[in-house]
N, C-alpha and C positions, 0 to 999 in steps of 0.2 A: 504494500500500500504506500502513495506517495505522499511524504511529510509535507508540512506546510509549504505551499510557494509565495514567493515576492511578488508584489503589486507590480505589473509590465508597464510603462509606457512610453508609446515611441512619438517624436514629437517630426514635423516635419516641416521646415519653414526656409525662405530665402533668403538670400545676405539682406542686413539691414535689419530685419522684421525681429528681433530682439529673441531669436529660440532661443540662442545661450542663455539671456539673461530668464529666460522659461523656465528651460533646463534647473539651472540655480536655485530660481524659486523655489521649483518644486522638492530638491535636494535640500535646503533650509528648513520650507516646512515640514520635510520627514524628520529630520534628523533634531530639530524642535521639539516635534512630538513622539521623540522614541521610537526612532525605526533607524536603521541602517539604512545609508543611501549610497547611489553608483550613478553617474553619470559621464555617459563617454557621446564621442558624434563622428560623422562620418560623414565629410563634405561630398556632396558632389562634383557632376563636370557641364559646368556649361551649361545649365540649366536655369534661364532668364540671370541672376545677378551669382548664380550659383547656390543650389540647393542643397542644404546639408540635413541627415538623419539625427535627432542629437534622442538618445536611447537613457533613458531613468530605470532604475530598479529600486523597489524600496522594500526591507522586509524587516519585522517588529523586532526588536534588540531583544526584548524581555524569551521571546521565543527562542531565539539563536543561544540565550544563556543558560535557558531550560535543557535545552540540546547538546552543551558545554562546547561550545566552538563559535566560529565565524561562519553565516551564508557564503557560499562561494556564488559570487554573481556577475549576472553573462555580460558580455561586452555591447552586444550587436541582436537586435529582433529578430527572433525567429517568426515566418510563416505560419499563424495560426495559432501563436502564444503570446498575444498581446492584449492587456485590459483596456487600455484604453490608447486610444492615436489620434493626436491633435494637427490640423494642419492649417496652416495658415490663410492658404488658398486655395480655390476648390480645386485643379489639376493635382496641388500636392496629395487632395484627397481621393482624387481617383489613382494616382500614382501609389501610396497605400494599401487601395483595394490592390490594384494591381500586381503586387508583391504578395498579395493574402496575407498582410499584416492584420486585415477587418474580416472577420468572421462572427457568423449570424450568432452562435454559440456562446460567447462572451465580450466581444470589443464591443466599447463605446468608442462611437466614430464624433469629434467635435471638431467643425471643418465652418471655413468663413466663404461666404456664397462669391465673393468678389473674385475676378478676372486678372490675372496679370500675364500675357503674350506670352509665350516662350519664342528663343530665336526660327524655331523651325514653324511655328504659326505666324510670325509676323514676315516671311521674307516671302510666304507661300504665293507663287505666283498668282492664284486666286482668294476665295476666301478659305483660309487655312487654319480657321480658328475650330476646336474643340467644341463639341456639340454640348452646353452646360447642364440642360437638359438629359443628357446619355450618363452623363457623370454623376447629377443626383441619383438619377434611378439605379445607376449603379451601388452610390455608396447607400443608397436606400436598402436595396436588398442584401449589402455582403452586410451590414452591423448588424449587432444587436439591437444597438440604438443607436440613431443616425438628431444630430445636434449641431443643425445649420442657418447662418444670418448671415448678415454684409457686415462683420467684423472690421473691415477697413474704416467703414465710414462708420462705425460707433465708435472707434480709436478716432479720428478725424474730428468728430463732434466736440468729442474731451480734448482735445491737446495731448494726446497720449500718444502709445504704438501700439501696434496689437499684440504684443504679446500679453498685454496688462486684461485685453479683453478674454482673449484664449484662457489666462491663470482664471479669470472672473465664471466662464463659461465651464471650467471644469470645476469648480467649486459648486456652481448652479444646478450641477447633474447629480450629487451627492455621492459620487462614485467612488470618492474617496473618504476615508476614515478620519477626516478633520471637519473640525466645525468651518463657519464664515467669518469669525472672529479669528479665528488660529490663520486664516489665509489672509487678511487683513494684517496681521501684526508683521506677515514675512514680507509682504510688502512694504512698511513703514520701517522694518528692520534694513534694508536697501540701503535708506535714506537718500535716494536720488531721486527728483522726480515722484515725489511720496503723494501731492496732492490729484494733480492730474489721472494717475498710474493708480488711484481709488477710485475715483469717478469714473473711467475708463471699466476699472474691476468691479462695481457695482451695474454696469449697466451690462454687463456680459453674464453676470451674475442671472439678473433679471430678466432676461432674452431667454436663457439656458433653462430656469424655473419654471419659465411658463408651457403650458399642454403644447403638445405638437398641431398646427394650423393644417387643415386641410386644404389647401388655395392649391388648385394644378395648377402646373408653370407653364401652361398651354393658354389659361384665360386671357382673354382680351376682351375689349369692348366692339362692338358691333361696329366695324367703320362705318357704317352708313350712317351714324347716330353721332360720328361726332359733329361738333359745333365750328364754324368757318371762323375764323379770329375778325376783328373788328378794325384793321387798321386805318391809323390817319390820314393819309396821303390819300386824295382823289382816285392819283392815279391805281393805286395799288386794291384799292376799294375794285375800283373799275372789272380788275382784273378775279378777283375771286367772285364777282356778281358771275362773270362769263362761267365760271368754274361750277360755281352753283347750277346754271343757267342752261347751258351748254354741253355738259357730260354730267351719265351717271352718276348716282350717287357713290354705289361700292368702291369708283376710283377717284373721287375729290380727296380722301386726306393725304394720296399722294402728287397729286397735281397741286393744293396746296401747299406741300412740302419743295417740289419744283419750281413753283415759283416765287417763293421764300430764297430758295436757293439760289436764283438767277436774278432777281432784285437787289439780291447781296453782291452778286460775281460783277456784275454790269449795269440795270436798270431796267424800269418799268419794260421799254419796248422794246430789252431783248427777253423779257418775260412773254411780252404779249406774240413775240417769234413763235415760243417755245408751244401756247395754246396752239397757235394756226396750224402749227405742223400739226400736233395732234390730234385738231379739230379733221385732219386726212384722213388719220386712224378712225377716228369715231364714226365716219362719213360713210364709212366700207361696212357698217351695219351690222356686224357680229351681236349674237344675241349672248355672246359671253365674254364680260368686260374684261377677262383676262388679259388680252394681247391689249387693248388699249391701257392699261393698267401697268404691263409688266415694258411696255412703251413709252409710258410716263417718265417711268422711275429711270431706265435706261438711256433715256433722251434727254432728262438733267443733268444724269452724269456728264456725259459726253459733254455738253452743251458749255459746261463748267469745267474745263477741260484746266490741266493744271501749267501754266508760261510761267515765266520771270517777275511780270506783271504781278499773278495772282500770289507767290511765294513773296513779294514785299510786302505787298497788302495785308498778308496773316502776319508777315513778323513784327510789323510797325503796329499793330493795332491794341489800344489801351487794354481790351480783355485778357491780351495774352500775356501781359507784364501783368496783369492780377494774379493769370494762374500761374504764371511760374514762381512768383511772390510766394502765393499760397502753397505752392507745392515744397518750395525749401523754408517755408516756416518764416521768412522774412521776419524778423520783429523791428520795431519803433528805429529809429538812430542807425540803422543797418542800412549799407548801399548795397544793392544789387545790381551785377552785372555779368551781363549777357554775350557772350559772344558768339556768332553764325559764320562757321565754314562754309563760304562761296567759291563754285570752283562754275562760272557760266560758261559753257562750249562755245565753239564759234557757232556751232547751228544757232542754238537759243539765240543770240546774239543778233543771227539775220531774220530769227524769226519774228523778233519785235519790233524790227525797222517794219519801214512801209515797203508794201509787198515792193516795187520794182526795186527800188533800193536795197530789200534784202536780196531777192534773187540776184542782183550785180555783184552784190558783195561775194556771192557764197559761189559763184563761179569764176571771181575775177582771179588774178596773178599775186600781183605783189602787195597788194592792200588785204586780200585775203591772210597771204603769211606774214604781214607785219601784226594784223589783229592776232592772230594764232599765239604769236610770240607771245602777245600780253599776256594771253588767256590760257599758256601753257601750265600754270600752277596758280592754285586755289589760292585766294583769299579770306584773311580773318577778319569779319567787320562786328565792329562790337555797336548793338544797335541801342543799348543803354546809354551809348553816349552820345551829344548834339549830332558831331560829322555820321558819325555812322548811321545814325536817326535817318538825318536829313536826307541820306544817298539814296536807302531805299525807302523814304515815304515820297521823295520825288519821283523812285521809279515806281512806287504802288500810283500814281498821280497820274501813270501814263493809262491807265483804264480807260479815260474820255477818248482816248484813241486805239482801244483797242482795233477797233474795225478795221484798222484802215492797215492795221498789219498782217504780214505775209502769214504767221501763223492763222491769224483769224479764218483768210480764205484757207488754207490749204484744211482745219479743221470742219469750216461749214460744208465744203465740197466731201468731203469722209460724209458728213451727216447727212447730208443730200442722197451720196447714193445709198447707203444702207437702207434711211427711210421708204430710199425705192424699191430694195429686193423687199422691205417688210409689207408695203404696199400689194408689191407681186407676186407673195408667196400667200396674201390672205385671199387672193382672190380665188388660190386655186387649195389652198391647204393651211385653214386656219390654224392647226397645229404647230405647224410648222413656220408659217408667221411669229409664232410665239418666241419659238428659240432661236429663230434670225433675229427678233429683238433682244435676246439675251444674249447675244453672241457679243455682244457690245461690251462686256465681261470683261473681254479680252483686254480691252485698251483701257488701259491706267496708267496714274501715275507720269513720272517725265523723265528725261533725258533716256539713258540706254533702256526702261524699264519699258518708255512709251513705245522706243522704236519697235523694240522685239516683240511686244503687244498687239504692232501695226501689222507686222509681219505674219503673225500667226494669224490674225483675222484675216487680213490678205488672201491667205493660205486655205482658212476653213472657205471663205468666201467664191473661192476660186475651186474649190471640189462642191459646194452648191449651185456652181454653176453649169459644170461637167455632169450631176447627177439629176439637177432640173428639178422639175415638178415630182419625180420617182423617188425623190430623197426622203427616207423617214424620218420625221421629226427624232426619232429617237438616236438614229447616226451622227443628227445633227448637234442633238445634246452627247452624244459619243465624243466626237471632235472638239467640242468646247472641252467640254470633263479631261479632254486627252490634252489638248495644247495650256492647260494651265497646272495639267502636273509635275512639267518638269521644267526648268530653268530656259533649256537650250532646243527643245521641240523634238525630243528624243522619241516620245511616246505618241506626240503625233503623227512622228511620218511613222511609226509602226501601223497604227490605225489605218493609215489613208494606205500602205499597201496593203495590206489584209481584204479591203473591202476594194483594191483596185482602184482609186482616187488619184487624181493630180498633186503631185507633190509641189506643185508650181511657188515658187516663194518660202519655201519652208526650212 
């Protein structure tokens, strides 16, 4: 028969997000209240700021002395022998299950609902992010009991970090053999950060306490029910009257959102652009809003397309010195400053002159390699200070001309023709309408990320064109799904030979 075992638990958290100082806690208040404690960890590689394992054991002194010896206790989590496993962020908790550190049998799983990229979801050439959804219902069924909130943002509220929430939320579960007063005192035992780092641990406390909420993470509210905003401006009034007016209801709150988006990028009448073209779509009489709907969303993007232009406008702009104030905690008497790695290509460069001007430029001789020369290494401009302000709120300033630059046409003429195959594919195959308007996927972002974006829609576009009206919607989402799983279009040109396709551009 097996003698008493140690309290397991494994904590699981990112650089920064305070495990060690977790770890400690919880080694303080064991060894407080008469237990043996161990605490070791086990960094990670490259996993967002680098993820480390940091492993507790705790087992009752008065036991070990009954038994005349010392626990011998383990370094490192074993699979399927862990009480309890904390994790900072929800991937770290599906990373957890993942290892079979959570079993339905005895782990309590206390994990924080919040997001934080990892490098291989954020470089993914589409959307690359972790379904959050797959991961609750994962760590829902591997716990026992599963103990989940947006711990970031209740650390965030208090002026804390979250580990202050985490120690709060494991106190909350009762899972451990200590009072709230015992967990309290280890905390003010610290002495750093004692006020905050309570309020923090009382409110994690009280989240963890309370019944588990049956809310599915599928609800939403009825789009056709929401309510159209009330704006100032005449003109912008004008434009969500048409929106009301003029299309469906099932797709105004994202035509709404479009041209929200396009009154910010440029103004009311490249908004009112954005309806007309759509008003095409709507014209072609589908009796299911989907393709004007999922043409909305895809024609703001595009539409809003990312220049030089639009990256000074973001950097210069008063909200984004809020958040990044508020993101390093800025206090009183504190300067903050900023600096932005600029490295503009010679492309960019012609694509914001005025079209004939930049096309001279970008095929001339010796003015072409004298700009090169400048433009051959990056720039540091610090935009916290007046000069550097000033450089690019004067090039965010160049907006009132967008138009009239060479990028503008060469992107309208891209938007013109797609809206035409989507046109030409509803007439013969509304399905397939649909994912010619998603194909637009493809193209993000700028400099080399935009080209090779171009390229691969190019690509899919030009085997739509060789397979025609015969093309199943479904090949077609084939070929998207295929050209944005790999970097360099490795997986598309396998597709497009498999099924016999033009490899034309790819």
């Amino acid at each position: 028969m097996a003698g008493p075992q140690p309290i397991k638990i494994a904590i699981l958290a990112m650089g920064g997000e305070g495990g060690g100082v977790l770890a400690d806690w919880i080694v303080d208040l064991g060894e407080a209240c008469g237990y043996i404690a161990q605490t070791t960890s086990v960094p990670g590689v490259a996993q967002r700021t680098g993820a480390t394992i940091y492993y507790v054991e705790l087992f009752p002194r008065a036991q070990a002395e009954r038994d005349g010896g010392r626990p011998v206790l383990a370094l490192m989590p074993l699979p399927g022998d862990v009480d309890v496993v904390l994790a900072s962020e929800l991937m770290e908790a599906g990373r957890a299950v993942q290892r079979g550190l959570v079993t339905p049998d005895r782990t309590t799983l206390i994990a924080s609902t919040h997001r934080v990229y990892s490098i291989a979801e954020k470089t993914a050439p589409g959307d690359g992010r972790a379904d959050s959804r797959q991961l609750l219902a994962h760590g829902e069924a591997a716990a026992q009991r599963f103990v989940r909130f947006d711990m970031a943002r209740v650390a965030e509220e208090h002026g804390s970090v979250i580990s202050a929430v985490l120690f709060g939320a494991l106190a909350g579960t009762g899972v451990l053999p200590f009072s709230r007063a015992q967990f309290e005192a280890t905390i003010e035992r610290g002495g750093v950060g004692v006020k905050p780092s309570l309020a923090a641990f009382a409110a994690g406390f009280e989240q963890a306490a309370q019944p588990p909420h049956a809310v599915h993470p599928d609800a939403v509210h009825d789009a056709a029910l929401v309510a159209l905003p009330s704006p100032r401006d005449p003109q912008v009034r004008a434009l969500l009257a048409r929106v009301r007016d003029d299309f469906p209801a099932v797709a105004r709150p994202v035509l709404v959102e479009g041209v929200r988006r396009l009154v910010d990028y440029q103004d009311p009448a490249y908004a009112a652009q954005y309806l007309e073209r759509l008003a095409r779509i709507a014209s072609l009489g589908s009796a299911d809003a989907t393709l004007l709907a999922e043409t909305a969303r895809h024609l703001a993007l595009w539409m809003s397309y990312e220049d030089t232009i639009r990256v000074a406008d973001l950097k210069t702009r008063d909200s984004r010195f809020e958040r990044v104030g508020a993101e390093v905690r800025l206090q009183p008497g504190q300067v903050l400053a900023i600096h932005e790695f600029m490295h503009p290509r010679l492309q960019e460069i012609c694509e914001t002159l005025p079209t004939a001007l930049g096309r001279w430029l970008a095929g001339s001789g010796a003015p072409r390699r004298l700009v090169e020369r400048f433009t051959r290494r990056g720039r540091v401009v610090r935009t916290s200070s007046l000069r550097g302000f000033l450089l690019l709120y004067a090039l965010a300033g160049m907006k009132r001309w967008r138009r009239a630059t060479w990028r503008y046409a060469q992107e309208q003429a891209r938007i013109e023709q797609w809206l035409g195959r989507v046109e030409a594919s509803a007439r013969l195959n509304p399905q397939l309408a649909v994912e010619v308007a998603r194909s637009q996927r493809l193209v993000k972002g700028y400099s080399d990320t935009h080209e090779r974006g171009l390229r691969k829609h190019a690509t899919v576009m030009a085997a739509l064109e060789q397979a025609g009206a015969t093309m199943a919607p479904a090949l077609l989402r084939e070929l998207c799904d295929a050209a944005l799983a790999d970097e360099h279009g490795d997986k598309l040109r396998d597709v497009l030979a498999r099924h016999a396709l033009s490899r034309e551009a790819a």
